[in-house]
VEXTORMAR-266996 format. One record per atom (N, C-alpha, C, CB): residue in three letters; x, y, z. Coordinates in steps of 0.1 Angstrom, whole numbers, plus 5000, padded with zeros to 4 digits. Glycine has a CB too. Example, Ala and Ser with C-alpha at 12.3 -4.5 7.8 and 13.67 -1.06 7.14 Angstrom:
<recs>
ALA513249435078ALA512349555078ALA513249675078ALA511349555090SER512849785071SER513749895071SER512950005079SER514149945057
</recs>
This chain:
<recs>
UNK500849885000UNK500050005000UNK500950125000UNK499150005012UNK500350264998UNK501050354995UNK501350455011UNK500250414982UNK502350535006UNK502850585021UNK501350625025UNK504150725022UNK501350675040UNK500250715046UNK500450875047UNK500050655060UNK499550925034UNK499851095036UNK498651165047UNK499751185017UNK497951145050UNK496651185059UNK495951075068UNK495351245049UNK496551155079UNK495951085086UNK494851125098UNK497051035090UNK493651095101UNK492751135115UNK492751075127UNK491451135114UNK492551125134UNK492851105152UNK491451115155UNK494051245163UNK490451055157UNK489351075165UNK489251065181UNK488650995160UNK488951185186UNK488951105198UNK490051215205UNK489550915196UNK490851305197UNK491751325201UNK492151445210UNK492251305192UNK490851485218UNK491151545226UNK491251465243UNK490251655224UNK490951325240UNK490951245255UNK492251205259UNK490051115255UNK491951075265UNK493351065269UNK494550965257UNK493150985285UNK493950905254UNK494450805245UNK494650905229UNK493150665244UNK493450995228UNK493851095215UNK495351165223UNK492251245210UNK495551225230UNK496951245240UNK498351195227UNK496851095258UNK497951055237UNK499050975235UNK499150965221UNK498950825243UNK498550935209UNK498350915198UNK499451085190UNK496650895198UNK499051165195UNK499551275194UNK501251265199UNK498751365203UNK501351265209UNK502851195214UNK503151135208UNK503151135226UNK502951035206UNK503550905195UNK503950965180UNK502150775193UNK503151055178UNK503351145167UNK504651255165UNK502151225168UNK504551265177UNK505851395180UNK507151315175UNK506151455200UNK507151205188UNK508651135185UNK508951085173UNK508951025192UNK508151085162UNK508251035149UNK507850945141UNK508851015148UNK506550855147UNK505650795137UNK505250855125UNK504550755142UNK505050825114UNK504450895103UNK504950985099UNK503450925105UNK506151055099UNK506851185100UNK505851205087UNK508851195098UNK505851185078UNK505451285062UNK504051245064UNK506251235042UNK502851225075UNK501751225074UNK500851365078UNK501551105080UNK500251385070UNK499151545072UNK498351495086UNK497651585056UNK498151565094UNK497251495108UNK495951575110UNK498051495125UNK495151525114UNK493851605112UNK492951535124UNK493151595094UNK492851655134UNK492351605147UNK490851645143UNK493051665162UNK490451485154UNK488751545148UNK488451525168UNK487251385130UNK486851545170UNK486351545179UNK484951565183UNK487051595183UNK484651545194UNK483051595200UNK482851755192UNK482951615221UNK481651785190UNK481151975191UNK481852035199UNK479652025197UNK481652035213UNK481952075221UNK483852145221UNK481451965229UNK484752025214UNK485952065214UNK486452115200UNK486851965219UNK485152125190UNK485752225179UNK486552355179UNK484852265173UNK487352325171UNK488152495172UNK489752475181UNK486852635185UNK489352435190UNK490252375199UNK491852365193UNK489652245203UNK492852465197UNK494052415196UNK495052355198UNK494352435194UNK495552255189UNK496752165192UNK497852125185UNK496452065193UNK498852205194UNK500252185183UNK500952085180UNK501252245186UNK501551985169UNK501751905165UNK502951945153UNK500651855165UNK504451865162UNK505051905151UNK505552055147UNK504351855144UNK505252125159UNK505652305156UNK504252385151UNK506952315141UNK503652295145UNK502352345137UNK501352335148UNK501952245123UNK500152445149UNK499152465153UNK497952375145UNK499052595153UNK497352285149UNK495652225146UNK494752255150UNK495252115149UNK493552295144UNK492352305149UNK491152195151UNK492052395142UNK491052145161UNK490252065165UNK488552025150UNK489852155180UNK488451985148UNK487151955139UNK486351865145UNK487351905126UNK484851875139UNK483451865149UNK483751705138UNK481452035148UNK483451615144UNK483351445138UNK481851445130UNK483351305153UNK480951555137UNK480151515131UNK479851595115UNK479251515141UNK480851685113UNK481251745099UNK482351675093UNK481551885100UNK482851615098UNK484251565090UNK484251495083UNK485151525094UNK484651495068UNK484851415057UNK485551295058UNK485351485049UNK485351195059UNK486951095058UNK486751045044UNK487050935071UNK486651125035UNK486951045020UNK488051165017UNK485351035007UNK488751255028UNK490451325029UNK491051265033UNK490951435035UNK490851155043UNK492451115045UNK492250945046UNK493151205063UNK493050875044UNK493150725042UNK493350655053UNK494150675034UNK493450715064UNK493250605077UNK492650725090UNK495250515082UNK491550625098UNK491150705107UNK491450585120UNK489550755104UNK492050685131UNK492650625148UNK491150665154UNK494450735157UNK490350555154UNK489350585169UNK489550595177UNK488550545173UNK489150635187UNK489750615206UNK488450725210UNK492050705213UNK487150685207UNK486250775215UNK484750675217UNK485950935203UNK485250585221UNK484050525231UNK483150405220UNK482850695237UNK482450295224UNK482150195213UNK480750305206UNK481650005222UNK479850365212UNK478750455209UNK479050515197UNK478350545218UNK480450585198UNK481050655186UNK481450605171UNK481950695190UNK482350485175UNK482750395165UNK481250325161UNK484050295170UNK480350305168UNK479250215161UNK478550285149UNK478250175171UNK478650465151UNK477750535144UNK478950585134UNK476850655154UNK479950605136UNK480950695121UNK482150615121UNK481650905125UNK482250475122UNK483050425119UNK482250335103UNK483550345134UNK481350275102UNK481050285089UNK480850365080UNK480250245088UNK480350485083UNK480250625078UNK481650635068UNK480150745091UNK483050615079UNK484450625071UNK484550565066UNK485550625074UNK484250395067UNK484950295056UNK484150345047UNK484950125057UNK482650345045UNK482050425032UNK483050525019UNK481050535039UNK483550575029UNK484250715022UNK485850665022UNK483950895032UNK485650525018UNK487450475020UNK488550485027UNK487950495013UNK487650535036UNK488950545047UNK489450395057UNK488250665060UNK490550395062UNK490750285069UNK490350305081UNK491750235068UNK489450225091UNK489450235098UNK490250155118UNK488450235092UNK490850175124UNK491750105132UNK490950145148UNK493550165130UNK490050075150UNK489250135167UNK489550105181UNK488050095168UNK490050145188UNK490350125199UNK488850055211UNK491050265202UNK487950085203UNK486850065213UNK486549875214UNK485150175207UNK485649855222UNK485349695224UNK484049695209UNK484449655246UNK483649745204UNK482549785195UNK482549665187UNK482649915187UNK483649675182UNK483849515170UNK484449465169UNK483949485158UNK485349405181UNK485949275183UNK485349165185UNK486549265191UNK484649145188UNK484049045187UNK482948935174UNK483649075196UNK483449045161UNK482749015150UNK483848925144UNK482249145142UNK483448815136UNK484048705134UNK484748805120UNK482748545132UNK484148905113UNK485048905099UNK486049065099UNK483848905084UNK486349105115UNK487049225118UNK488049185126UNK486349325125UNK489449175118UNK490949155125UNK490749215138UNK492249235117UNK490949125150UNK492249175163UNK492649205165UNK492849165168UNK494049295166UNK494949225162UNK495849285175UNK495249245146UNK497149215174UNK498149255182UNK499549235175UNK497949195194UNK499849305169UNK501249285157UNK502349185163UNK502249455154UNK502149195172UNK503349115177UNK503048935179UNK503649185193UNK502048935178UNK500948765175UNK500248745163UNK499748745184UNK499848825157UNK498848765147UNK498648885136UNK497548725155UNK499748955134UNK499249105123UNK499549045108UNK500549285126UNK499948835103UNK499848805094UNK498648815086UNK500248715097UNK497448825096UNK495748795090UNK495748955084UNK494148755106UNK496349075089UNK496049165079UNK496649145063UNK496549285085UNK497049055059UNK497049015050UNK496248925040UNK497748995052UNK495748915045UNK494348805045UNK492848895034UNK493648775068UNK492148795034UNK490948845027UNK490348875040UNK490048735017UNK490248825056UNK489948905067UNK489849025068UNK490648895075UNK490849105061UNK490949215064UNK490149295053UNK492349245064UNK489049425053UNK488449475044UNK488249615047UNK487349405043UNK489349665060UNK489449815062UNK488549845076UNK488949895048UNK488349735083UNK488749755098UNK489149685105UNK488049785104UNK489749725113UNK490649665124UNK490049695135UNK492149705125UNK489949635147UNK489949655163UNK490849645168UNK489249575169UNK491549705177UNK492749735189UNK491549625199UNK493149965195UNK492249525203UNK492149475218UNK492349575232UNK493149365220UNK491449435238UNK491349565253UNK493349605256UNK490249455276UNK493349675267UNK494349745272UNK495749595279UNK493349845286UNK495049515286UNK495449435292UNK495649275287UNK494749465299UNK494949255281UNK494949155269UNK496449185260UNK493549205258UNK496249295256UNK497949355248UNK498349315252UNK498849475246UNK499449365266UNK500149375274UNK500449205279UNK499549485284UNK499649135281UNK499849015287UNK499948915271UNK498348975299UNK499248935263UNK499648825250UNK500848835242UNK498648845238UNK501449015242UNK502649025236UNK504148985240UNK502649135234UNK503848945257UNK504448895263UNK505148745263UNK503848925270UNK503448685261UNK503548495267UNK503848465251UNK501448385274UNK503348545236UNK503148455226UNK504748365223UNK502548565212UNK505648435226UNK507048285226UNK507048215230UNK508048265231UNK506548225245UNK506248135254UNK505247995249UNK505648205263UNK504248065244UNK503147955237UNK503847915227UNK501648005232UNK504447995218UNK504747925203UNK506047825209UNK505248055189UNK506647775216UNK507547665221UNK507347625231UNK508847685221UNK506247635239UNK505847525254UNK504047505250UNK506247625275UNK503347555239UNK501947575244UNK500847575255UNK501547505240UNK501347685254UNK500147745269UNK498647635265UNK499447985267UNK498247595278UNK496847555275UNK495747605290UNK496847365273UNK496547675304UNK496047735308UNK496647875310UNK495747685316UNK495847985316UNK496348145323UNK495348175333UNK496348285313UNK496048215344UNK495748235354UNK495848375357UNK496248155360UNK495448485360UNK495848605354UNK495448715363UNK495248615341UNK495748805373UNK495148925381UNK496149045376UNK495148905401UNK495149125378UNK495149275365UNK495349345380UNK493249325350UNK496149475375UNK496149585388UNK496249715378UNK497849575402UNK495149755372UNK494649835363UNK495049975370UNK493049795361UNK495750075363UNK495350215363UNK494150335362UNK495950235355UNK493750435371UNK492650465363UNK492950515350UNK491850565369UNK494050525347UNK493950655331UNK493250485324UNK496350755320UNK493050375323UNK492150335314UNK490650365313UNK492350225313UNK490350405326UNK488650475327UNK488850595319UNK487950525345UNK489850715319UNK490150825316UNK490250945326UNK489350845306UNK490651055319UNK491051195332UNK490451205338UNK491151315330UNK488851195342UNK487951195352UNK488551105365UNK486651155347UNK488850975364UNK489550895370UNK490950965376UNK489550795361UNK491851005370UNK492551045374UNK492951185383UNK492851015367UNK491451275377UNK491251325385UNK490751335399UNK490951355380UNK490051235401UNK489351185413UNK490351115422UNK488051085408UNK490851025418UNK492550985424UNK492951105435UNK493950995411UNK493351175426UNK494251265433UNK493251345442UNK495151365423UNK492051375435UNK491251455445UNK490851395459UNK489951505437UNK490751245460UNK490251185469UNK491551155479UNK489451075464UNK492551105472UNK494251095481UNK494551265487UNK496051025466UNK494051365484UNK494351465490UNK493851515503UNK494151535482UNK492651475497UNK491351475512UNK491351365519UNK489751485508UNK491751285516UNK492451175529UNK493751225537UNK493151015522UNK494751235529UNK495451285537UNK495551415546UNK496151265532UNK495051505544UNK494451625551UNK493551545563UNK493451725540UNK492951445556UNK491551465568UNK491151325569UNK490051575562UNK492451245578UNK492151065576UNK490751065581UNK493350935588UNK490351145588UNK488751035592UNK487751105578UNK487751085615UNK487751185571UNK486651195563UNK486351105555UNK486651275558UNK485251085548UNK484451005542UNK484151025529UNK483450985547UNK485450955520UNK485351015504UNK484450985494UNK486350975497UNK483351095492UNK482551065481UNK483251015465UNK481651205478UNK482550985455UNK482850875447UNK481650935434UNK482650715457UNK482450945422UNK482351005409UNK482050865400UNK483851085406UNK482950845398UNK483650755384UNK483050605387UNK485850745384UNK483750605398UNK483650425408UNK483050385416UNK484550365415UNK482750245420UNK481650225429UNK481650285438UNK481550125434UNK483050245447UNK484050305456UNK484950355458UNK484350275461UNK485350415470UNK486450525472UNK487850465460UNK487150535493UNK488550515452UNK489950445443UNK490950465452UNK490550515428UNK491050615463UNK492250625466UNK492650505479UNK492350765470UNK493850535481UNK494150375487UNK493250245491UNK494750395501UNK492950245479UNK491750105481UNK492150015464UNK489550185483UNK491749885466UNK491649785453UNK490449755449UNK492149665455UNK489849775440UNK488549745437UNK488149645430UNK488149815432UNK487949525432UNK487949415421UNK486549425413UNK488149255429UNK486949515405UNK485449555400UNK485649635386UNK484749665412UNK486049645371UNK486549665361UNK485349615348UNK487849595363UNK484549715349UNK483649745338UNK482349655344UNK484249695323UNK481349645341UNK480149565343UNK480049445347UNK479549545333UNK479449395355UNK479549235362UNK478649165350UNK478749215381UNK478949045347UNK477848925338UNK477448855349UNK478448825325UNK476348785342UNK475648715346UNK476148555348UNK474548745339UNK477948535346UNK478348465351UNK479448515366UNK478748405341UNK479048605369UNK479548755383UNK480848725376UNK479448715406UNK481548745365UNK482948795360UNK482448945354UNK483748665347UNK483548995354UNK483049145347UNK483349115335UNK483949285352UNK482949195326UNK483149235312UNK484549235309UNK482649375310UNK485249355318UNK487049345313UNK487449215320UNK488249485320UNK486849145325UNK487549005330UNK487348935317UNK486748905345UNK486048925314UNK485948835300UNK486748865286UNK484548845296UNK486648995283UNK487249055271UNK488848965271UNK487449255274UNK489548965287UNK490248875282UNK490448735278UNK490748885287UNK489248695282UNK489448585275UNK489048515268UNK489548525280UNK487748645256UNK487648615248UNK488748675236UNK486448635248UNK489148775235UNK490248835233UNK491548735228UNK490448915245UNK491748655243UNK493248625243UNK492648465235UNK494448635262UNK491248385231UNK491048255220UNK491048385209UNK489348125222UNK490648445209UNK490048495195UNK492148535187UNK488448675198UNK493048565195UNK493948605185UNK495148535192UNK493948765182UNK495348485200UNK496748365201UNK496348255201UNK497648345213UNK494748185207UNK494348025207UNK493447995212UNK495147925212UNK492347925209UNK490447905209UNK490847795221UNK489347825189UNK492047705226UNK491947575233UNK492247635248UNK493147445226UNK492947765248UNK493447805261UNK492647855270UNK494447875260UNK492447835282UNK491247845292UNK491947955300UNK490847715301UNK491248055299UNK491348185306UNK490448225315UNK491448275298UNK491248215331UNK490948225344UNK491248375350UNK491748115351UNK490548505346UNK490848635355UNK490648725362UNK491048685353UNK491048765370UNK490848875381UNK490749015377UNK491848865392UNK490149125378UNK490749235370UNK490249345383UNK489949265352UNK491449385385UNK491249495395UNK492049645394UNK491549425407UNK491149765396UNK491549875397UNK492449935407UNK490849925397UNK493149975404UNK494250015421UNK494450175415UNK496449905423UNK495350205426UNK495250375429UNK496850395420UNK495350445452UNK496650415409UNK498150415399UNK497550495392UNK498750295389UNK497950655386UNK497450665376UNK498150655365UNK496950745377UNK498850585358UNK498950515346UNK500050355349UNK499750635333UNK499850295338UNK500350185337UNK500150095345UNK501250205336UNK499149945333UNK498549805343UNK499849745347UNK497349665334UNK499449635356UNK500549525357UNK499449415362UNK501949555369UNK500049285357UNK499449145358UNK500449055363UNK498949085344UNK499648995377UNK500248865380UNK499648755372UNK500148845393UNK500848695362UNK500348595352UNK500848455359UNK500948625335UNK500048335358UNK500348195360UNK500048135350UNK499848135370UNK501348065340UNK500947995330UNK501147855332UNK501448045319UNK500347795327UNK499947595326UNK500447565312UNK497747535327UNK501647465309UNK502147445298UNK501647315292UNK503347445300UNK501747285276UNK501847135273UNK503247065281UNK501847115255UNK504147145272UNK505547095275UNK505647105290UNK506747165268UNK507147065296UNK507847145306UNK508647205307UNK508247105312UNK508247305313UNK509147435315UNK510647435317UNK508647515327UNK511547525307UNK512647505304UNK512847685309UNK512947445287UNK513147715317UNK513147855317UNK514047955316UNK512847885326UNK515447855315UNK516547945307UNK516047965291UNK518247845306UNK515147875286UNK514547915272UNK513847995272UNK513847825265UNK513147985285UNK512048095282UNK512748245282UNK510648085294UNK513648275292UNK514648435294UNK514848435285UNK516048455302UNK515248335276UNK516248355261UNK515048425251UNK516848155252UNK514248335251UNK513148365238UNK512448545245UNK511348195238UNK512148545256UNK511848705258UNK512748815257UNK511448735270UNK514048755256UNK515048885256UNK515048895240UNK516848865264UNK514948805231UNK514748795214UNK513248875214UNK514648595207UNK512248905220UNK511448905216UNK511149085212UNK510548815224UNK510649165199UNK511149275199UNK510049315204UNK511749325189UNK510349455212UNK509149525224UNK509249495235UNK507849485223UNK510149355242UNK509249325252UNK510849305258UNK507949195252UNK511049395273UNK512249355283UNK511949285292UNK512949455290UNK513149215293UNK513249125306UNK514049175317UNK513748995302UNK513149205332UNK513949215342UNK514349045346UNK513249305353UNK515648985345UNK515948905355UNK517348875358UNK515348805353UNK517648845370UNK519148785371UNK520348975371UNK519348655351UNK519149055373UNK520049185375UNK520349245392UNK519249305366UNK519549155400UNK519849235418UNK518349185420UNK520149465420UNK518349155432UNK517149165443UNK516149185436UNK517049265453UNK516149305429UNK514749355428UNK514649355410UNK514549515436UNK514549225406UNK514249205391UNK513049205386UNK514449105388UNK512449315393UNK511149385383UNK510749485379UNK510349385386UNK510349495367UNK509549665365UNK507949705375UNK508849655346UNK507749825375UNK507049825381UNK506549965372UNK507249815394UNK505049995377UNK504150105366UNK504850225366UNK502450145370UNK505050275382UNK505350425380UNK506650475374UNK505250495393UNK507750355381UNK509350385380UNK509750325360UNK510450245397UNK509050235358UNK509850195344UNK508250175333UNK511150005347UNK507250135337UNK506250155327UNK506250265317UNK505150155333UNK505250365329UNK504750505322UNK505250555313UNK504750605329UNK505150585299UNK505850665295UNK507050605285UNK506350735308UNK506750475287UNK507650365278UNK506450295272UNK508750245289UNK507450255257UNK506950185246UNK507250015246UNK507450245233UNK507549945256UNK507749835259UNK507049765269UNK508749825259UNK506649635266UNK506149525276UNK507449515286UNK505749355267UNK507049505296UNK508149485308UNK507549335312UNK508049625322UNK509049265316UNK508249145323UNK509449105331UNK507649015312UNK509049025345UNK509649065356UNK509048895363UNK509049225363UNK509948925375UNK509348795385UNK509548655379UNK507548795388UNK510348665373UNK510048505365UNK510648395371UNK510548495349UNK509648295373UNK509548205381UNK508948045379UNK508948275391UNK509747935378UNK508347815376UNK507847795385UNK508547675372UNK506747735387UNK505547675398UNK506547585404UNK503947565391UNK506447665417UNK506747515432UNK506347395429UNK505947525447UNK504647375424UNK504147245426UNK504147155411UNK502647255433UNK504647185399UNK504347115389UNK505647155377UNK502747155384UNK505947105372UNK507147095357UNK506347225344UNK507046875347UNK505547255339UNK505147265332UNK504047405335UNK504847145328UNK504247455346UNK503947605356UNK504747685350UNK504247615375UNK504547815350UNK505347935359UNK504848065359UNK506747955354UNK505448175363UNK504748275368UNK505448385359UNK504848285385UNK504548455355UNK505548605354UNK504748745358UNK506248625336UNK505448845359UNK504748975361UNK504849045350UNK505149045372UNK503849115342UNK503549165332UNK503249325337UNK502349075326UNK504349425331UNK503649565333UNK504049635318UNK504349665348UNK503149755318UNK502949785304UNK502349935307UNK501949675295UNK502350065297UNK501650185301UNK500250165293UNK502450315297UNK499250125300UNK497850125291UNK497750205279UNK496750165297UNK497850355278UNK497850435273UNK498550445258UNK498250485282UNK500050375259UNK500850365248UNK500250205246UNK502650385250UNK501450085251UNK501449945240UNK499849885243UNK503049785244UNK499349945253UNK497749895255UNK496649995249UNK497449885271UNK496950065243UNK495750165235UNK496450195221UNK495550335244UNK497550335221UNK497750435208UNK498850375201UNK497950605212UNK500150345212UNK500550205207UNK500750135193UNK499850125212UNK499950035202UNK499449955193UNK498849965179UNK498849905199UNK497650045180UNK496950135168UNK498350145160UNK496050315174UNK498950215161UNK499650285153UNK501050195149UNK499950445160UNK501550065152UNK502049945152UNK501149865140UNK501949875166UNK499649855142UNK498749805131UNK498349905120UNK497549755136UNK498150015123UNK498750115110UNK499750085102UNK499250245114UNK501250075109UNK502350075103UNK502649935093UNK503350105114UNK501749825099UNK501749725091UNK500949705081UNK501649635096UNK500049805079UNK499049845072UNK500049925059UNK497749935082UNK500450005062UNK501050115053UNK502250075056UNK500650275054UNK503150115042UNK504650075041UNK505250225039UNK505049945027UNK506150215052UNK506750355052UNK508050425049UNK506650385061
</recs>
């Protein structure tokens, strides 16, 4: 396909339009025209990119038969109503939202596992970005599976608010402030069930009617639908008081038995993804000190199961924001267009 001269950012006054922007600065796409679109509300709105000043545009005027690829990141409601609208007008479409993953003839994808199928008759000019956490944990294990075959995961999420968005993060701080000023008061509550600040919430999008939440499931329909349909996915998904970057305690169940000098070997080969191990005491990444703000899977703790050959453990951290949101997008762009 031909270089990518125009490109749109929907979405791109939130948090993930942000990052998409950033990602931009450091040099994705250098010779692409960018053209931020958005709600009414943030028309007009300026944003510098590249030295150059943008003016925000209303989505619900915007043409996409100007530019050849559109970055969604504004909620599944949005992408359900002007994400066909673009492919109409030939645009490509790449969505961050949950909206159409789950449609049997709309790529997955996660470049680092499975961005062969965009080659495919699959592909017909949309793509879905997986959830946040799903990334982060598949881009990790897929070595792992492709030379021991994972057939279980065991999995607890310690989610950031920046994946709810700035409201979340605003509330964080607003509520850790008024605690600490005032330990006995009684923090009202915006966003989340309950108080976020120093508290864990095992509670991450809507409960089903099998009491797993939504983002518990996403992973594990997610992680059959684009590394393997046989692997049984067991997860916990919980919010903690971070505001950016998840981390996952992962337990994986093998065919083979675990060889784990292979496995260090195959993650330090794997491109994107560092390995803390074998450097001091403290062989792990963690969200605030080495996530945030980085374009790599971190993975840490690595360990086999005490009780079985064919166990082991690792800790998964990642900045939602980048390889779990804009990232990614723009990773399946790049394999999309040849640059």
């Amino acid at each position: 396909m031909k270089e990518l001269k125009d490109l749109a950012i929907v979405g791109a006054t939130g948090l993930v339009g942000h990052t998409f922007i950033s990602l931009i600065e450091e040099g994705f796409f250098p010779n692409a025209k960018i053209h931020l679109v958005a709600s009414e509300r943030s028309k007009g709105k300026e944003i510098e990119i590249r030295g150059i000043k943008h003016k925000v545009k209303s989505l619900k005027e915007f043409d996409f038969s100007t530019v050849q690829l559109a970055l969604f990141s504004a909620g599944a409601s949005t992408a359900k109503e002007f994400a066909p609208k673009a492919l109409k007008q030939n645009c490509i479409v790449i969505d961050n939202s949950s909206c159409f993953r789950y449609e049997d003839d709309v790529p997955l994808i996660v470049p680092e596992v499975n961005s062969h199928i965009l080659d495919s008759s699959m592909f017909k000019g949309l793509v879905a970005n997986p959830n946040c956490s799903t990334i982060q944990m598949l881009a990790a294990i897929k070595p792992i599976h492709d030379e021991f075959e994972i057939r279980k995961i065991n999995v607890t999420t310690f989610q950031a608010v920046s994946g709810t968005g700035k409201e979340a993060q605003e509330e964080l701080v607003s509520q850790s402030n008024s605690k600490l000023n005032n330990p006995e008061i009684d923090l009202t509550t915006e966003v989340y069930e309950k108080p976020i600040a120093f508290n864990a919430i095992p509670h991450c999008d809507d409960f089903q009617e099998n009491r797993y939440t939504k983002e518990e499931m996403k992973m594990v329909w997610e992680t059959n639908k684009i590394l393997d349909p046989v692997i049984e996915v067991n997860p916990t998904c919980v919010r903690v008081p971070v505001l950016n970057g998840h981390s996952e305690s992962v337990h994986l169940t093998t065919k083979k038995k675990i060889d784990l000098d292979k496995v260090i070997n195959l993650l330090r080969a794997t491109k994107g993804v560092k390995v803390f191990y074998g450097e001091g005491p403290e062989d792990y990444p963690t969200a605030l000190i080495d996530a945030d703000g980085n374009n790599d899977v971190m993975v840490g703790r690595i360990r086999k199961d005490l009780s079985k050959d064919n166990g082991m453990n690792l800790w998964i951290v990642a900045d939602n924001l980048r390889k779990g949101a804009a990232l990614n997008t723009i990773q399946i762009a790049e394999q999309i267009f040849e640059n």
